[in-house]
N, C-alpha and C positions, 0 to 999 in steps of 0.2 A: 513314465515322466508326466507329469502335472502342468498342459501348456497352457491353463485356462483358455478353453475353448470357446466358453461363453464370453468372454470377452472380444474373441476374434471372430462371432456372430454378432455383435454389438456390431462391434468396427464398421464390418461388413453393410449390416442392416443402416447405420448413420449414412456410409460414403452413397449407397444406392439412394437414398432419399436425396442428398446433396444433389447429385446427378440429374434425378429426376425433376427438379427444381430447375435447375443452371447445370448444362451438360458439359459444360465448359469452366468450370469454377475452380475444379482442381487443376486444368494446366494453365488457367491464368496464374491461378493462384499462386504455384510453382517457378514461375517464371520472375515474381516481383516480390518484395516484402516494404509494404512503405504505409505502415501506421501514424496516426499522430497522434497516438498516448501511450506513454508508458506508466503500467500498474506495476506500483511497490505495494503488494500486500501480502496476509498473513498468510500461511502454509494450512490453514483449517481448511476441511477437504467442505467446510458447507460454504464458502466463499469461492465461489470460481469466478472468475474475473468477467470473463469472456460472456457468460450465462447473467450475471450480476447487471451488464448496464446492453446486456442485450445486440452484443457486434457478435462479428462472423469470425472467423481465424482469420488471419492477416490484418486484422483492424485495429490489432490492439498488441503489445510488446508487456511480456511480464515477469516478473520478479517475484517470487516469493519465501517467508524464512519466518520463522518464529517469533511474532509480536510487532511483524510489518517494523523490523529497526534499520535504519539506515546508518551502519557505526564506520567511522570514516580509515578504522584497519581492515574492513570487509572488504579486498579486492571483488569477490564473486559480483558482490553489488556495486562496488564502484567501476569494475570492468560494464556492467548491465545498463549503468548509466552512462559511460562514457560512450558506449556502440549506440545506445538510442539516441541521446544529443548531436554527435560527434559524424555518425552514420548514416541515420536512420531519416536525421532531422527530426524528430518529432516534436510537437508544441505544446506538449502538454506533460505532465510529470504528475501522475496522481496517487499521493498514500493514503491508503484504503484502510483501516484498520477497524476492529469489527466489538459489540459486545456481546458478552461471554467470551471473550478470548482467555484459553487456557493458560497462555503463559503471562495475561495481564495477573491472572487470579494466584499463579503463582509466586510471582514478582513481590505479593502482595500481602503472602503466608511469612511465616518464620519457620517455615520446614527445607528441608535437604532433597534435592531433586535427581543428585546426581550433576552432569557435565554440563547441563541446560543451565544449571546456577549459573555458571562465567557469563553466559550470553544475556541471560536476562538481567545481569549486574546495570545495564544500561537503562532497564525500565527501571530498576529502584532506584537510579541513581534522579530519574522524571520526579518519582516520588518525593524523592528527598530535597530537591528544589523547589517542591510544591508543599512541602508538608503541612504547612502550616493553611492549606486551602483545604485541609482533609480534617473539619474540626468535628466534632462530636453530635453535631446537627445532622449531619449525615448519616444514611444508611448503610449497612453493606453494599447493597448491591449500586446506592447512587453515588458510593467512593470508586465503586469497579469500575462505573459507566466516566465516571471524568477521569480516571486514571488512563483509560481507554481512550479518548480526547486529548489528552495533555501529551500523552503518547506519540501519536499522530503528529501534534502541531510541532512538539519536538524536531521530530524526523525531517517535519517540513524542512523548519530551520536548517537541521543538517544537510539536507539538499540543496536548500540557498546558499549555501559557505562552503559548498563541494570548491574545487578552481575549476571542473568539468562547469558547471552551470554560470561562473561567473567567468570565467574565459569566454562563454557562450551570450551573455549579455553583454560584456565588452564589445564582443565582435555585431551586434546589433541584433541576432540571431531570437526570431521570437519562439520564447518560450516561458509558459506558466506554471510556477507550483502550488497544487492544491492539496485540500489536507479533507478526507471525508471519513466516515464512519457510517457500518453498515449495520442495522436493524434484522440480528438473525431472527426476533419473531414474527416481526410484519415485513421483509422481504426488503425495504427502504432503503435506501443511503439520507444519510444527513450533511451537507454542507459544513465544515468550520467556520467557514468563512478568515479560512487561511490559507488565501490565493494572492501571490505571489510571481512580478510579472517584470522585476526591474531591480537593481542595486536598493534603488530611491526608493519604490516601494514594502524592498525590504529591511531599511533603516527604520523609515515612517512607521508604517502600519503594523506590523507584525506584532502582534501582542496575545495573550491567553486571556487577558482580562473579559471578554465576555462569555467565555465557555465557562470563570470560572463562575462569575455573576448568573449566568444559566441555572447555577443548582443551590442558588441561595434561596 
């Protein structure tokens, strides 16, 4: 039997450093769970949430699925959001979406993928709302990279127009929606500046228009 062994010398070799550090981290740790963010992001194994903006386990709540979508038939994620708001309290709500994402670039082809099509039907649907910002001035790779962006800001919205988030700004309960995008070759996040913090703010403000003025 194959139990990757090397893995459970990793594990091993991590917890004893933890230890050595803070001899006590794992049974506080075990004892409480009370982050104030939750990451909706993508399933690429070079995006790990945790490593990305640099917290410990228990600092951070996360979610992740193919192209960082928030589609409002996905129990899985709308259960993840309903326990971090509802739960957890956490104040913060951040979709992470990244370039080079595999399943942006798919979204993006006129090829057959298999079952992944139904899912990623949501980013071409981003597409097809925006189409007309995807004009022939553009490169490939600089349609990927706003496609990647518009993406994001999307989901944002979907999260704003959850009733889990708006039951929660009714009730007073603070909490932010952001919308970022990570820099797989220089390591970075980038701000949308689609932050999200009230009803009002998100009638007002909410718009794509500078991301898409970014790549004119």
């Amino acid at each position: 039997m194959k139990v990757l062994k090397h893995l459970f010398d990793n594990n091993r070799s991590w917890a004893e450093k933890i230890i050595e550090t803070d001899p006590d981290f794992f049974s506080t740790l075990s004892k409480q769970q009370k982050p104030d963010y939750l990451w909706i992001g993508c399933s690429d194994s070079r995006v790990p949430a945790n490593q990305v903006i640099d917290l410990l386990p228990g600092e951070i709540f996360v979610h992740r699925n193919i192209a960082n979508l928030v589609i409002h038939t996905d129990l899985s994620c709308l259960s993840v959001i309903q326990f971090a708001v509802d739960v957890l309290k956490v104040k913060h709500i951040i979709v992470c979406g990244h370039y080079g994402c595999g399943g942006i670039k798919a979204a993006m082809d006129n090829n057959q993928h298999g079952l992944i099509d139904n899912w990623l039907r949501h980013v071409k649907d981003v597409y097809r709302i925006h189409e007309d910002k995807f004009d022939l001035y553009l490169s490939d790779n600089e349609k990927h990279q706003l496609l990647c962006e518009l993406n994001v800001v999307e989901q944002v919205n979907n999260i704003c127009h959850t009733t889990i988030v708006q039951n929660a700004w009714d009730a007073g309960q603070e909490l932010t929606v952001h919308g970022w995008v990570y820099n797989l070759e220089i390591g970075l996040l980038k701000d949308l500046n689609a932050c999200i913090s009230s009803k009002e703010e998100e009638r007002n403000k909410f718009h794509t228009k500078e991301i898409i003025d970014s790549f004119k």
